[in-house]
C-alpha positions in Angstrom: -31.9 24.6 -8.3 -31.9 25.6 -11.6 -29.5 24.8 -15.0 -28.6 28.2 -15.5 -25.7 30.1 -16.7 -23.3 31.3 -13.9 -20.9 32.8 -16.4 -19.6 33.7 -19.8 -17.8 30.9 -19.6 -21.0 28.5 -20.2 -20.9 26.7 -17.0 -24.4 25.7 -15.7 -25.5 24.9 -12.1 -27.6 21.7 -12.3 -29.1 20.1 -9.9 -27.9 17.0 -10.6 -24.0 16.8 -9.7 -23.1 14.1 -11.4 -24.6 16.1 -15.0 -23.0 19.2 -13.4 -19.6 17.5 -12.7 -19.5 15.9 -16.6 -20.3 19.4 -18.2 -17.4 20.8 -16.1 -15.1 17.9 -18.0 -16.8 19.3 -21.2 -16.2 23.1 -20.9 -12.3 22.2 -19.2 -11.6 19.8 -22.7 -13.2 22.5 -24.4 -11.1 25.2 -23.1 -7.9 23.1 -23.5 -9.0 22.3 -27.4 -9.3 26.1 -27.7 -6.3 27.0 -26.5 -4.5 23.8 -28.8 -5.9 25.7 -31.8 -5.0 29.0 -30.7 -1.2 27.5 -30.6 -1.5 26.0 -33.5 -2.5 29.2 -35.8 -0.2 31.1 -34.2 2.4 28.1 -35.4 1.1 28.9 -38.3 1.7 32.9 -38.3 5.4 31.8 -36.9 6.1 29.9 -40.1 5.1 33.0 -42.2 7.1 35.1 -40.2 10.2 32.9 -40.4 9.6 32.5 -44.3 9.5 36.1 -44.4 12.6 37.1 -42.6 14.6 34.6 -44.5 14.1 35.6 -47.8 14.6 39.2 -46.4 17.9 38.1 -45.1 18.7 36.2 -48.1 17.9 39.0 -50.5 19.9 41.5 -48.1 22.7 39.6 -48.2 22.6 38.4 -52.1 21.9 42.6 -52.8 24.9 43.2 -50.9 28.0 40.6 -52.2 27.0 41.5 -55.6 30.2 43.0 -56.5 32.0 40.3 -55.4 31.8 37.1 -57.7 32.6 34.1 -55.6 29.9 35.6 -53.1 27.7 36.7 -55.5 27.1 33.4 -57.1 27.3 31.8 -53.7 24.7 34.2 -52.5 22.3 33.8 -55.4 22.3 30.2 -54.6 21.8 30.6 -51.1 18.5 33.0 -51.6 17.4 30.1 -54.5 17.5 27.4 -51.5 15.7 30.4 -49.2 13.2 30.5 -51.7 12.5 26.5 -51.8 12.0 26.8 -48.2 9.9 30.3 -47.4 8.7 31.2 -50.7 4.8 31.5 -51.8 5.2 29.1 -54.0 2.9 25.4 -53.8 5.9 23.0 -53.1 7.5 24.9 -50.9 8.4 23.6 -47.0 6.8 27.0 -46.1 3.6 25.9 -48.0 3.7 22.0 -47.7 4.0 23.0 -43.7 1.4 25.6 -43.4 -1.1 23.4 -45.7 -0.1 20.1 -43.1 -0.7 22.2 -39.9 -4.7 23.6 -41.3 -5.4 20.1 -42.8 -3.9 17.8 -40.0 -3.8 20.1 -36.5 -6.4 22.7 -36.7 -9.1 21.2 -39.0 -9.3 18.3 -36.3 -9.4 20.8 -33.3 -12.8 22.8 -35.1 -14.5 19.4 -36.1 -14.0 18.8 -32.4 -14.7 22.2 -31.0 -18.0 21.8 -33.0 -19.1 18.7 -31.4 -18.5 20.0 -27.9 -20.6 23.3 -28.9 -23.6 20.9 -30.5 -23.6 18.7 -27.2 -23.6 22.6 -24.9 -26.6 23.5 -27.3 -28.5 20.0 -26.5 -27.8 21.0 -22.4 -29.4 24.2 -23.4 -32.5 22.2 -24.3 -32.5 19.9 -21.8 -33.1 22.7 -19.5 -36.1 23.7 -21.3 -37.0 20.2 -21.2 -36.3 20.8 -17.1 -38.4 23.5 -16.8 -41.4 21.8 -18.6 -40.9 19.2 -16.4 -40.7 20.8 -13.4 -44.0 23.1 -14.0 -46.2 19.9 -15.1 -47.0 22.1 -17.8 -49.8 20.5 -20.2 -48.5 19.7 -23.4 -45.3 21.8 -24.1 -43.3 24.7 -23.6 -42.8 27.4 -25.9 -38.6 27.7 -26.5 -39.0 31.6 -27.7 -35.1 32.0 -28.7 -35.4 28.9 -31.1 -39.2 29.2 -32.2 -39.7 25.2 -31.9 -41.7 23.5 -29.3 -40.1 21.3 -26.5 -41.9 18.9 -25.1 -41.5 18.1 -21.2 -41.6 14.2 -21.3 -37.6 15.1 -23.0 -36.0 15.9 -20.2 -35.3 11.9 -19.3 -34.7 10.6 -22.1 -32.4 14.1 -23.1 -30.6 13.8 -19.7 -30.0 9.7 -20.5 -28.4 10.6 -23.7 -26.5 13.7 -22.7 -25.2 11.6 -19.9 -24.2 9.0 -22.1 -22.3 11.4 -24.6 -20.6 13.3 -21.5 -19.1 10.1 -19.9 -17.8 9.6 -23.4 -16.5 12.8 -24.1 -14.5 12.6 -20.2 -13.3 9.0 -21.4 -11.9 9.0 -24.8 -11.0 12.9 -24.0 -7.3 12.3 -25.0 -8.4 10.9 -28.4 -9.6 14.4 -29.1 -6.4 15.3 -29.3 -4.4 12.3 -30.6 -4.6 13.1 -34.5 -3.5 16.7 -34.4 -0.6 15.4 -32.0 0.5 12.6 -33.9 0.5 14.9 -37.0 2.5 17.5 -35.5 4.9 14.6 -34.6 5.0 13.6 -38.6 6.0 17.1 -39.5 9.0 17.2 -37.1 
């Protein structure tokens, strides 16, 4: 049987179950990485909306005790401190939050999410490589989506090294995850 897709979701049916079992462990970490940045922007759009709201709040409240003095200057000091904490500005906790969560959470997650797409790409051509293989073609075969030439002998020595980087991937799968997660525990 064939690699081929079954689904949108990038899963193949190989032949080999073993291959087939490990890209399952790829497209499930994958999925799970996905859905860790997905949380972690929408952290980030939380923040903003927080920020917001308090100095909204803080403003709306300062506008309002401004006829009364021991308020008003109470008031003005309160939206000050808002304004350290949600403003725009670079040292905010707002800012110095937002800046931790890109650099430390979700630069991390796309370095990773990259690697899983560049080993689904290399599955892609070990499948070619298949096919090659499987026709005893003379030579090579013609990959006409990438405009390159893959030879058939690839297919072992692709499906080696895939294999290799798969069992990897399954066993140190946790580590994907380990620096955003012990930089969201810094931040608390």
């Amino acid at each position: 049987m064939a690699l081929r897709r079954k689904s949108s979701d990038g899963s193949f049916d190989d032949p080999d179950p073993m291959m087939r079992a490990l890209y399952d462990n790829l497209l499930a970490l994958e999925t799970k990485l996905r859905t860790l940045h997905g949380n972690a922007a929408n952290f980030v759009k939380s923040v903003n909306f927080i920020a917001l709201n308090m100095l909204t709040t803080a403003a709306n409240i300062e506008a309002f005790c401004v006829e009364d003095e021991a308020l008003r200057i109470d008031t003005k000091i309160y939206s000050k401190v808002m304004n350290e904490v949600g403003g725009r500005g670079p040292d905010t906790v707002r800012c110095h939050t937002i800046r931790n969560v890109e650099l430390k959470v979700l630069e991390p997650l796309n370095v990773n999410l990259i690697v899983l797409q560049e080993i689904k790409a290399r599955m892609g051509q070990r499948e070619i490589a298949r096919k090659a293989q499987r026709r005893k073609s003379i030579g090579t075969l013609f990959d006409k989506h990438k405009n390159k030439q893959v030879a058939a002998s690839e297919f072992a020595a692709l499906t080696q090294s895939l294999f290799e980087e798969l069992t990897t991937v399954h066993l140190h799968r946790v580590d994907f995850v380990r620096s955003p997660y012990q930089a969201l525990k810094r931040f608390q």
